[in-house]
Backbone as CSV, one residue per row, in Angstrom:
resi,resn,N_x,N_y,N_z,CA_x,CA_y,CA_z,C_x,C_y,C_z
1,UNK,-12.326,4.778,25.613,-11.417,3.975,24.818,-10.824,4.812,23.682
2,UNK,-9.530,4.339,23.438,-9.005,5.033,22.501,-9.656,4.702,20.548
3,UNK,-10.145,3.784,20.885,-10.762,3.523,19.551,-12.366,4.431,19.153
4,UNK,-12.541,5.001,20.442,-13.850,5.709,20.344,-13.586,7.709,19.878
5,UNK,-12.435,7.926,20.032,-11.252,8.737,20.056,-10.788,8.982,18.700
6,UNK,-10.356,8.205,18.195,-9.761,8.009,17.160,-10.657,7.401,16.003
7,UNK,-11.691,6.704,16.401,-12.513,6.147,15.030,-11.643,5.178,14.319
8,UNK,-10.946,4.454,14.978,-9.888,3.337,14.161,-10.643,1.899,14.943
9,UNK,-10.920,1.165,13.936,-11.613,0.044,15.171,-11.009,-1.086,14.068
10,UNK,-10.756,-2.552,14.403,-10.804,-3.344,13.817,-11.550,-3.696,12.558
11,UNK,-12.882,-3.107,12.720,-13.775,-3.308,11.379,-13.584,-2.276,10.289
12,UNK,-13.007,-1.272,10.941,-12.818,-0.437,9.699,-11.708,-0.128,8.991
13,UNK,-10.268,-1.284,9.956,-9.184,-1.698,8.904,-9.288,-2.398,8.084
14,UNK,-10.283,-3.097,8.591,-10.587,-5.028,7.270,-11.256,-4.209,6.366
15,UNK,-12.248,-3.454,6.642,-13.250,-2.023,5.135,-11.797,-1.803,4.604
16,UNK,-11.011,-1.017,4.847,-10.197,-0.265,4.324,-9.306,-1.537,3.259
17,UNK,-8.661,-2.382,4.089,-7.907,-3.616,3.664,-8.679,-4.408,2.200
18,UNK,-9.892,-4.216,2.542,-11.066,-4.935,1.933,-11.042,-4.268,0.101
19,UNK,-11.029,-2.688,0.845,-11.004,-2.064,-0.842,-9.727,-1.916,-1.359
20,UNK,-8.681,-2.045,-0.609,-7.667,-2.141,-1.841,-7.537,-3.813,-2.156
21,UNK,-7.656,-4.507,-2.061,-7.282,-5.985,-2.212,-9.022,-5.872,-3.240
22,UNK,-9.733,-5.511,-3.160,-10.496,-6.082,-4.220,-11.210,-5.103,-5.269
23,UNK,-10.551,-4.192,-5.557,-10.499,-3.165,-6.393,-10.991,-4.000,-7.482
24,UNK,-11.557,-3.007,-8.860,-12.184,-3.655,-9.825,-11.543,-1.858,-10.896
25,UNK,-10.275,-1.903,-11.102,-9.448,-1.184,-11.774,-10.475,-0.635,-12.973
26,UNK,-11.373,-1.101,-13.496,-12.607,-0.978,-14.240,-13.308,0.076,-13.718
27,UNK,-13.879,0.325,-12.769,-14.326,1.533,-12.198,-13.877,2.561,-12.144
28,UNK,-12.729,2.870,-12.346,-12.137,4.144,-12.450,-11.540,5.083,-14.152
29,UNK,-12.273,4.271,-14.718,-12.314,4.017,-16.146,-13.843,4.568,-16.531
30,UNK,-13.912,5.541,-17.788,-15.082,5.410,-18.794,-14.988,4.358,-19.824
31,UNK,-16.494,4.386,-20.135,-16.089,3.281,-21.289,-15.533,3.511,-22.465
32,UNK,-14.880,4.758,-22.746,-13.903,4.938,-23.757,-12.566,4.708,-23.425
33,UNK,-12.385,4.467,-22.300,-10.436,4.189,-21.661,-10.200,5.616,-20.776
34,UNK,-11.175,6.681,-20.732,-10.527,7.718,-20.273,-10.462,7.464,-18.981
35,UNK,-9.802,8.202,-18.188,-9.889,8.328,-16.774,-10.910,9.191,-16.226
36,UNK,-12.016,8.407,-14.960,-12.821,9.333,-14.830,-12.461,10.301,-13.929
37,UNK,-13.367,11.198,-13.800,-13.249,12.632,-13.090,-13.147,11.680,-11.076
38,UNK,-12.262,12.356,-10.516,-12.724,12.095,-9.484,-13.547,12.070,-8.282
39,UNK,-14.591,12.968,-9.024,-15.480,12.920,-8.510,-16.614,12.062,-9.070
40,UNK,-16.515,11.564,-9.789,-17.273,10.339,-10.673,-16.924,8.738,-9.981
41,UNK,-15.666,8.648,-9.721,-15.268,7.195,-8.620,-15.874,7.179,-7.605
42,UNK,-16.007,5.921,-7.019,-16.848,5.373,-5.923,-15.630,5.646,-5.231
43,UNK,-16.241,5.690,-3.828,-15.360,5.437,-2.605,-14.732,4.669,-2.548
44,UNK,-15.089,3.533,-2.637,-14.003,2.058,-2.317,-12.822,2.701,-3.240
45,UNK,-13.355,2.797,-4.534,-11.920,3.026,-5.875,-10.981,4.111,-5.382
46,UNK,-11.687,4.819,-4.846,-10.742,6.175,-4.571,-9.969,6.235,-3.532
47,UNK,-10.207,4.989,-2.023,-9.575,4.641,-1.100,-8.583,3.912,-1.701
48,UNK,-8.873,3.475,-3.171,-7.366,2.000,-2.940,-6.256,3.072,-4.205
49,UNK,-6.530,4.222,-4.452,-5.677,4.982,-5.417,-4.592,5.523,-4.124
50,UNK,-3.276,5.342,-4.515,-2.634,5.608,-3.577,-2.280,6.906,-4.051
51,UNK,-2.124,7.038,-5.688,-1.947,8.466,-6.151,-2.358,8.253,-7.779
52,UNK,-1.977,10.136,-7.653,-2.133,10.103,-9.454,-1.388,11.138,-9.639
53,UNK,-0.625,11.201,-10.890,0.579,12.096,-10.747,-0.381,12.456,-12.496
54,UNK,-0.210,13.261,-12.770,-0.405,14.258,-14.205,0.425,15.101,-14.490
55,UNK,0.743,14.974,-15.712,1.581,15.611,-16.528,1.241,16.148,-17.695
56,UNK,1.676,17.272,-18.576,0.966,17.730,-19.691,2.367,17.351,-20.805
57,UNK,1.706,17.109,-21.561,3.033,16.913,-23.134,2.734,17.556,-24.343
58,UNK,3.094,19.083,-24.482,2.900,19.741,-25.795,2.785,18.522,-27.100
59,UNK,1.625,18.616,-27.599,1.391,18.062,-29.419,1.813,18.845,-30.296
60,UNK,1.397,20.122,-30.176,1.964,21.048,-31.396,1.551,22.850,-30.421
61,UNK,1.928,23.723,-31.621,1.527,24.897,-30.706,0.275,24.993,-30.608
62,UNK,-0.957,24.581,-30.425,-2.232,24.442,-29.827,-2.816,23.650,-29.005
63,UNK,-2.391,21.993,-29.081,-3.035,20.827,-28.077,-1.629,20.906,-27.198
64,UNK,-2.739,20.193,-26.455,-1.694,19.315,-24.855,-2.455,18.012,-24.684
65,UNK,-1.419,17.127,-24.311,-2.369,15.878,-23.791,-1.960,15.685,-22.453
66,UNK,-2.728,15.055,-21.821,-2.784,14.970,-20.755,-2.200,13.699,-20.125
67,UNK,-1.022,12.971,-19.512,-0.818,12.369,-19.292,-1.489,11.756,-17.914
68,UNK,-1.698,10.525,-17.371,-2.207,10.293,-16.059,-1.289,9.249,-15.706
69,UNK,-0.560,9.246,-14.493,-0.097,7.897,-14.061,-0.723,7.442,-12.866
70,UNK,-1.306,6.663,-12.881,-1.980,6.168,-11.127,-1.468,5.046,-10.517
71,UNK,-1.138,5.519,-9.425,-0.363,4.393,-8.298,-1.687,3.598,-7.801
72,UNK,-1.645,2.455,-7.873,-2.526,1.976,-6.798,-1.827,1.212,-5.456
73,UNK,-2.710,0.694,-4.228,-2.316,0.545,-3.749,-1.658,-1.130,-3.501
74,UNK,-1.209,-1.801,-2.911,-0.820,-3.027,-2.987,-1.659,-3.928,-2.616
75,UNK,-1.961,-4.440,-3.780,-3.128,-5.538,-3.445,-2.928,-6.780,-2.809
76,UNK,-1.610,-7.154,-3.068,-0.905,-8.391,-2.786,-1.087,-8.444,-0.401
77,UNK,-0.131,-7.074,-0.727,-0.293,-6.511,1.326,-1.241,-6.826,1.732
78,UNK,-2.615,-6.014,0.972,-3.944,-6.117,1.438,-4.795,-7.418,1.786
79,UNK,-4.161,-8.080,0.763,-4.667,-9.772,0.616,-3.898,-10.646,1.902
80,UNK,-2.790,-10.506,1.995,-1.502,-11.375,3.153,-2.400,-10.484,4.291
81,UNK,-2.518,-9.372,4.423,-3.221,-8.317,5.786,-4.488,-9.357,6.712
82,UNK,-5.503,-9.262,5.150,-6.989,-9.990,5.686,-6.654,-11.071,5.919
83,UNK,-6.017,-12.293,5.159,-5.653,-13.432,5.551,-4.768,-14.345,6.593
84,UNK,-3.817,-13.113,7.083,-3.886,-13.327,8.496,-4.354,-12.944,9.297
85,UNK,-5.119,-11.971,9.425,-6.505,-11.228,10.304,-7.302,-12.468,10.105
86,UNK,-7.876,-13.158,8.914,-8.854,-14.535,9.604,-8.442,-15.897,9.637
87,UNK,-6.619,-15.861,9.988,-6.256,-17.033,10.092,-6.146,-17.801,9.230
88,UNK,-5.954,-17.486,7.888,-6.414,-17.926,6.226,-5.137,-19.057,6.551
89,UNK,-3.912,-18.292,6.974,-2.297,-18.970,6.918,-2.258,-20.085,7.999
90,UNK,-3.054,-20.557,8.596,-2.877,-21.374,9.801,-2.999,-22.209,9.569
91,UNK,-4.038,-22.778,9.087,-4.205,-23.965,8.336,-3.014,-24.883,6.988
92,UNK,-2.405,-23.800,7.030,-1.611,-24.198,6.164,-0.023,-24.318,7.299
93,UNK,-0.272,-24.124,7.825,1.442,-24.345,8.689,0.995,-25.023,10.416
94,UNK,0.096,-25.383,10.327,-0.526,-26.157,11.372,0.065,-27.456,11.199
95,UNK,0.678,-28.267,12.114,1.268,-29.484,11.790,0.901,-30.315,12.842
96,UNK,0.235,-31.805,13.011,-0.432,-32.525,13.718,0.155,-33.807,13.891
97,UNK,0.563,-34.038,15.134,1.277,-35.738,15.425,0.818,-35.774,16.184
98,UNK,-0.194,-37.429,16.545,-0.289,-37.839,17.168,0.669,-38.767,17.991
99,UNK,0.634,-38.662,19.202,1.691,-39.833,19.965,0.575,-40.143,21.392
100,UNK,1.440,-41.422,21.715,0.816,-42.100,22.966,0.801,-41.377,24.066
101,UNK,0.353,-41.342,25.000,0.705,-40.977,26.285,1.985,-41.085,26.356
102,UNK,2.904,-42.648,26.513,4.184,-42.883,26.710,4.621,-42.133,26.045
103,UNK,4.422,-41.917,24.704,5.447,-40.960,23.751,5.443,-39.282,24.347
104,UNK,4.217,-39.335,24.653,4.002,-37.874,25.012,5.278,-37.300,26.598
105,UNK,4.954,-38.159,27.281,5.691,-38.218,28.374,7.305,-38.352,28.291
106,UNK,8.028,-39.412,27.489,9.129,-39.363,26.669,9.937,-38.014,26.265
107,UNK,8.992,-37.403,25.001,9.056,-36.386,24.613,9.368,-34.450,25.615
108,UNK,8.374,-34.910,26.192,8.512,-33.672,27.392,9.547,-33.951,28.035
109,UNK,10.136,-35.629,29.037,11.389,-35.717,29.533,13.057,-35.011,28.556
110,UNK,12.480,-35.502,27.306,13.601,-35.122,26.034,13.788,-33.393,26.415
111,UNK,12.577,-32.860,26.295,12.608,-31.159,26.036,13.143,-30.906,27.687
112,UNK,12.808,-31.169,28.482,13.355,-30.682,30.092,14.493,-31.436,29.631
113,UNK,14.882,-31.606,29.486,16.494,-32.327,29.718,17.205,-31.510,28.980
114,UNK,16.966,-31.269,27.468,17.538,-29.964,26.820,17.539,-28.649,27.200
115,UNK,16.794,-28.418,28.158,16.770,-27.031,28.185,17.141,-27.027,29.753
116,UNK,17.327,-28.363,30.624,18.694,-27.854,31.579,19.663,-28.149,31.078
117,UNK,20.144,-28.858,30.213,21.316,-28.956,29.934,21.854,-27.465,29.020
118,UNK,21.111,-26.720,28.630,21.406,-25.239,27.833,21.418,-24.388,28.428
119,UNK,21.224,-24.549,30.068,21.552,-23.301,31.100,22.939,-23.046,31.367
């Protein structure tokens, strides 16, 4: 199988899906505000960083500071991803009428009749 091949299986898109949609932006943080080393982040955190761009900005002729910008990844995607992977949306656009037999029978004559008459 190609999934044995590749190492891509269903369970390890929903893992993947899993850590960017529930990131805890806190973890990638010391408790002074700095940014930690990346080798200090957990896995999950470091799967949902989509990037980090750094930049340096002269202070005077001796310091530099260090700018960090970090992309993360879209949490919103990740969330719509899993939730139609477990059918989250179905329930919500699922629509239920009951009818009689007669109605039922009615109804189906209605739809065959439209759709020879649209040939």
């Amino acid at each position: 199988m190609i999934e044995k091949k590749t190492d891509i299986t269903i369970e390890r898109c929903l893992r993947e899906y899993a850590r960017l949609a529930f990131l805890d932006i806190e973890k990638i943080f010391n408790a002074d505000g700095s940014l930690k080393p990346i080798s200090e982040i957990d896995e999950d955190s470091r799967r949902a960083i989509a990037g980090i761009d750094v930049s340096s900005q002269k202070i005077d002729d001796k310091e530099f500071a260090k700018i960090f910008k970090i992309r993360m990844s879209d949490k919103r995607a990740a969330l719509d991803s899993i939730m139609k992977h477990l059918g989250g949306f179905d329930a919500d656009n699922r629509i239920e009428i009951k009818l009689s037999k007669k109605e039922k029978t009615a109804a189906v004559n209605r739809v065959a009749k439209l759709l020879k008459n649209s040939e």
